[in-house]
PyMOL CGO cylinders between C-alpha atoms (Angstrom):
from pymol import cmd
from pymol.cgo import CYLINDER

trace = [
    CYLINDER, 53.19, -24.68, -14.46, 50.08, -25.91, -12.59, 0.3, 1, 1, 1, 1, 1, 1,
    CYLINDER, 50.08, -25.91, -12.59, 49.43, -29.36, -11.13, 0.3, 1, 1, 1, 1, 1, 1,
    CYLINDER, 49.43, -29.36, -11.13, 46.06, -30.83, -12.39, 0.3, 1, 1, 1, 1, 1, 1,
    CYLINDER, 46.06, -30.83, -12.39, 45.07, -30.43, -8.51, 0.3, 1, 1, 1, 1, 1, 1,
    CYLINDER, 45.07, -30.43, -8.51, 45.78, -26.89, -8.41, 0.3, 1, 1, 1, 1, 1, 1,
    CYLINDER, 45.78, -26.89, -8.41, 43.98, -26.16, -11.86, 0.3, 1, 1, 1, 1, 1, 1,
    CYLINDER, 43.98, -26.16, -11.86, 41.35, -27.93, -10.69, 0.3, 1, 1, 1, 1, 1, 1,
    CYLINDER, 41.35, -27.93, -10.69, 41.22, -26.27, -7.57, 0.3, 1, 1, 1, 1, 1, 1,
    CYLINDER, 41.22, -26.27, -7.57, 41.15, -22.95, -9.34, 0.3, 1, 1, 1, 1, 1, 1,
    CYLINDER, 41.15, -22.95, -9.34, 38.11, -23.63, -11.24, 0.3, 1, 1, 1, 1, 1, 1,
    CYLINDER, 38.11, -23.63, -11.24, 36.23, -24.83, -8.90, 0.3, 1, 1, 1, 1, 1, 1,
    CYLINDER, 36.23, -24.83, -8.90, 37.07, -21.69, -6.96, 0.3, 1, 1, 1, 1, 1, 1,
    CYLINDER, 37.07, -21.69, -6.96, 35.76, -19.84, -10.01, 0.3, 1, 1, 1, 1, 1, 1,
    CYLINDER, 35.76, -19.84, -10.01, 32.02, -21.84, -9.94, 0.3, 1, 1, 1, 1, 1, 1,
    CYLINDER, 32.02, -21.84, -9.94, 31.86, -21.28, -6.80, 0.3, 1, 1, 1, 1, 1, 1,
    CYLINDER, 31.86, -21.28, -6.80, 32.34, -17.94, -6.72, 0.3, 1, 1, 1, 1, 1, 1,
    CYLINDER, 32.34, -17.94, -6.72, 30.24, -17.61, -9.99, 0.3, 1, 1, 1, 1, 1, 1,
    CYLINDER, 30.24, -17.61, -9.99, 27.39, -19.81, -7.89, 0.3, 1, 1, 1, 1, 1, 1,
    CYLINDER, 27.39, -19.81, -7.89, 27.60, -17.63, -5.15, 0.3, 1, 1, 1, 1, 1, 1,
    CYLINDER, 27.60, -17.63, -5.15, 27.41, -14.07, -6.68, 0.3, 1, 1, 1, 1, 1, 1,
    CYLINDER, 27.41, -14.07, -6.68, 23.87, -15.55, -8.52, 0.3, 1, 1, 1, 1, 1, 1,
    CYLINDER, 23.87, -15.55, -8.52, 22.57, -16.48, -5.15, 0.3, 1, 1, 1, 1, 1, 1,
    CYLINDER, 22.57, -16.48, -5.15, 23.33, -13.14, -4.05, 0.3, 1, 1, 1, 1, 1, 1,
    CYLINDER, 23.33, -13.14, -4.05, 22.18, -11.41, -7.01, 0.3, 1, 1, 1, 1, 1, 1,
    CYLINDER, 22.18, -11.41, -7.01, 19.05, -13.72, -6.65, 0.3, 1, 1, 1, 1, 1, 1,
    CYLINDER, 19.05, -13.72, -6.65, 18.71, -12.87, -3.04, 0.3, 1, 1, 1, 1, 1, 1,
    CYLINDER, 18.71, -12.87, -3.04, 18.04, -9.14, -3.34, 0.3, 1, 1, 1, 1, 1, 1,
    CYLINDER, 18.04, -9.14, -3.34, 15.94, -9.49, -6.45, 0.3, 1, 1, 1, 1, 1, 1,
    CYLINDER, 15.94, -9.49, -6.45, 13.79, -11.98, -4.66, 0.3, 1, 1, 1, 1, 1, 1,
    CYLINDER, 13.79, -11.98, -4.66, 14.33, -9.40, -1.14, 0.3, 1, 1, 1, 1, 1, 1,
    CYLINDER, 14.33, -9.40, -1.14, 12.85, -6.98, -3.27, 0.3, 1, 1, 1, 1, 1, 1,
    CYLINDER, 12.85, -6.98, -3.27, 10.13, -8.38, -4.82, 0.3, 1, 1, 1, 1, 1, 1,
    CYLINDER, 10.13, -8.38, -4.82, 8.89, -10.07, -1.59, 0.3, 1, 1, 1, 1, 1, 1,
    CYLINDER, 8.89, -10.07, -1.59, 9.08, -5.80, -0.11, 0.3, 1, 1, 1, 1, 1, 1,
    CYLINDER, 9.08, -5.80, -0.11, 6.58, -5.11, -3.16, 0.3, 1, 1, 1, 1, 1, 1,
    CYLINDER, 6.58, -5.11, -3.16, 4.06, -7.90, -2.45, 0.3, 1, 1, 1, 1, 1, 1,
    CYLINDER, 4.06, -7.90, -2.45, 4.35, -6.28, 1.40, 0.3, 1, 1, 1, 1, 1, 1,
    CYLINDER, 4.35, -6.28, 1.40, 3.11, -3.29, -0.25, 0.3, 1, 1, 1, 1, 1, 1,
    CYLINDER, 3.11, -3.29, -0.25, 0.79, -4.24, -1.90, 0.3, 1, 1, 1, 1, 1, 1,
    CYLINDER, 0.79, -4.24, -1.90, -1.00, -6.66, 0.92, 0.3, 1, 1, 1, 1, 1, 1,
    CYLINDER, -1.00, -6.66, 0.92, -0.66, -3.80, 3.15, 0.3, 1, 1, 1, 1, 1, 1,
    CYLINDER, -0.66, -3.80, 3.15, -2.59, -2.26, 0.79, 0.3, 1, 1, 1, 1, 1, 1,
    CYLINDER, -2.59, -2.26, 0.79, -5.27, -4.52, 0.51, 0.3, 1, 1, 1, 1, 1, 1,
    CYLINDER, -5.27, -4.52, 0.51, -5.67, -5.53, 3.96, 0.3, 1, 1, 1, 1, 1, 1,
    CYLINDER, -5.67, -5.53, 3.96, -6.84, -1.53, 5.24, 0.3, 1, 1, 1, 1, 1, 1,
    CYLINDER, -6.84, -1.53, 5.24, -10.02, -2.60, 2.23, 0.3, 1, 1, 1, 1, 1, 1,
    CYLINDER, -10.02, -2.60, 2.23, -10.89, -5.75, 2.79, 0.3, 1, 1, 1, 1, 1, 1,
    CYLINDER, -10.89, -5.75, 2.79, -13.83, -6.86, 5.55, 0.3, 1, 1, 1, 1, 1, 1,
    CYLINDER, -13.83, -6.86, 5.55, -13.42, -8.93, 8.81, 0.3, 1, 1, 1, 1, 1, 1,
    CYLINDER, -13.42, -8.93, 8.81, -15.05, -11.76, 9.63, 0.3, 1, 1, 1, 1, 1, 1,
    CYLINDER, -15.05, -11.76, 9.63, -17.53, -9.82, 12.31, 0.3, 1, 1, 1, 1, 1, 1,
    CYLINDER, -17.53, -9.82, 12.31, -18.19, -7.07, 9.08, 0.3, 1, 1, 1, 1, 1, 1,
    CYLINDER, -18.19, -7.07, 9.08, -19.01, -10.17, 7.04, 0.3, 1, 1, 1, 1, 1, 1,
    CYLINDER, -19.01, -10.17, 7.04, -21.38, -11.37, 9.71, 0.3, 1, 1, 1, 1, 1, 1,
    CYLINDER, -21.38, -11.37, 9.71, -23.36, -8.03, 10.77, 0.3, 1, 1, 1, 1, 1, 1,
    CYLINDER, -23.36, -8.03, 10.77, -24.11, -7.33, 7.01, 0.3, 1, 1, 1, 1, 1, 1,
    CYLINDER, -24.11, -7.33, 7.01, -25.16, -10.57, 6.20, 0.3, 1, 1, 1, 1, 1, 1,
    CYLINDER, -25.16, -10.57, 6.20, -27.45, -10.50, 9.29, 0.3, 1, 1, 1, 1, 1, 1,
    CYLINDER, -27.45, -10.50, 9.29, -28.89, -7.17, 8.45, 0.3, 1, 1, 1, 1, 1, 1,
    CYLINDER, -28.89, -7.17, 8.45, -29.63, -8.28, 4.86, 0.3, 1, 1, 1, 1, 1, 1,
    CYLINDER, -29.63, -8.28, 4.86, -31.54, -11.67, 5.96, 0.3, 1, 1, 1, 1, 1, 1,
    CYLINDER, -31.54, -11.67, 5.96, -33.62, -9.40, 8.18, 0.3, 1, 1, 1, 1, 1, 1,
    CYLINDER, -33.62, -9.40, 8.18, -34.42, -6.98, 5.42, 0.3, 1, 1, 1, 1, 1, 1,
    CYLINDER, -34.42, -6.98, 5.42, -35.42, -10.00, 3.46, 0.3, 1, 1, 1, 1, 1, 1,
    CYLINDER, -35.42, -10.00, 3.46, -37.76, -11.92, 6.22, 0.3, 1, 1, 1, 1, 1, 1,
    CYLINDER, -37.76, -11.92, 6.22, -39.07, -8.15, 6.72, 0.3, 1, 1, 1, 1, 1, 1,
    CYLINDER, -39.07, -8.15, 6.72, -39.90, -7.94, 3.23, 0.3, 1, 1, 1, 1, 1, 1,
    CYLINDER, -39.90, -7.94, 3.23, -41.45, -11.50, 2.63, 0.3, 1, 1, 1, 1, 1, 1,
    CYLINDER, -41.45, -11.50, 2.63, -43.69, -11.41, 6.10, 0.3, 1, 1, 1, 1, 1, 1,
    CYLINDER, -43.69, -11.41, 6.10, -44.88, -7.90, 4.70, 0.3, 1, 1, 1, 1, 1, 1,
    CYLINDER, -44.88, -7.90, 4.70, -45.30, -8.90, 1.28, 0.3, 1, 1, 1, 1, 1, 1,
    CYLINDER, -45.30, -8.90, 1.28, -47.13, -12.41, 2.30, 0.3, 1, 1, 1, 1, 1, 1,
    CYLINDER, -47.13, -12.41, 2.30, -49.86, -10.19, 4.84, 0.3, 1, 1, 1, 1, 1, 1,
    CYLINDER, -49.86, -10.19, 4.84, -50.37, -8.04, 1.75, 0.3, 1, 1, 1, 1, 1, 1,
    CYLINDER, -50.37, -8.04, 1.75, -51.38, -11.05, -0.36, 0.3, 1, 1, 1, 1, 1, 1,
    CYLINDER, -51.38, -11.05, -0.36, -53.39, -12.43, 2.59, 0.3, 1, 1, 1, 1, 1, 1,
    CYLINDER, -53.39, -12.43, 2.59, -55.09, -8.86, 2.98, 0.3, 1, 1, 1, 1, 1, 1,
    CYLINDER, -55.09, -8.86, 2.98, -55.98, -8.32, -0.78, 0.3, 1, 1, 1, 1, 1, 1,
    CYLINDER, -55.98, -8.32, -0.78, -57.11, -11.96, -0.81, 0.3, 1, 1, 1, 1, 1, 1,
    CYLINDER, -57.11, -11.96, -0.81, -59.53, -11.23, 2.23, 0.3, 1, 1, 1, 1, 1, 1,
    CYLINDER, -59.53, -11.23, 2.23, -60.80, -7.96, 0.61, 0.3, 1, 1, 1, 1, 1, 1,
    CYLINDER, -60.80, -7.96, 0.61, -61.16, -9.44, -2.94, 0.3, 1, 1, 1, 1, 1, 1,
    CYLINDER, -61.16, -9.44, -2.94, -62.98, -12.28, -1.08, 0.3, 1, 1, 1, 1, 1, 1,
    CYLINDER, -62.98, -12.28, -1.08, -65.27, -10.31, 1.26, 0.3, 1, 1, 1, 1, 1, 1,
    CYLINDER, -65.27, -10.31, 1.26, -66.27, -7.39, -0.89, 0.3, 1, 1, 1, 1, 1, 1,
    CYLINDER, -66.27, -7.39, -0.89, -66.05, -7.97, -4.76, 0.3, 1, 1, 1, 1, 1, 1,
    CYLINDER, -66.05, -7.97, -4.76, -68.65, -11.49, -4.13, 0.3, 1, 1, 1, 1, 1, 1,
]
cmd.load_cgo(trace, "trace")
């Protein structure tokens, strides 16, 4: 027969080794789930646009647009000089 040590002894033996095979187990799932994130951000980093891409477009498309107004805004001033000078 046991002592009440040993028996005890035992079964915390057993948790532990119950405790430990879950961390292990939970280990490799979470191993394995970080290696499909990896994928995936590997993924989405060869799309997604750098800082300096971010800046050159947004530079080109404020040009455009003060290219368009200043046109736009002689256009106006031109039609108002012709309405003004010639249909009197």
């Amino acid at each position: 027969m046991q002592s009440a040590g040993e028996a005890q002894s035992e079964i915390s033996s057993h948790t532990t080794d119950a405790r430990l095979t879950r961390l292990e187990n939970f280990a490799e799932e979470t191993r394995q789930r970080l290696a499909r994130i990896e994928m995936r951000l590997d993924s989405i980093d060869a799309q997604m646009a750098t800082k300096a891409d971010l800046h050159r477009e947004i530079n080109a498309q404020t040009w455009r647009l003060v290219t368009f107004v200043s046109g736009f805004g002689a256009s106006l001033a031109a039609a108002t000089f012709a309405i003004a000078r010639y249909v009197h």
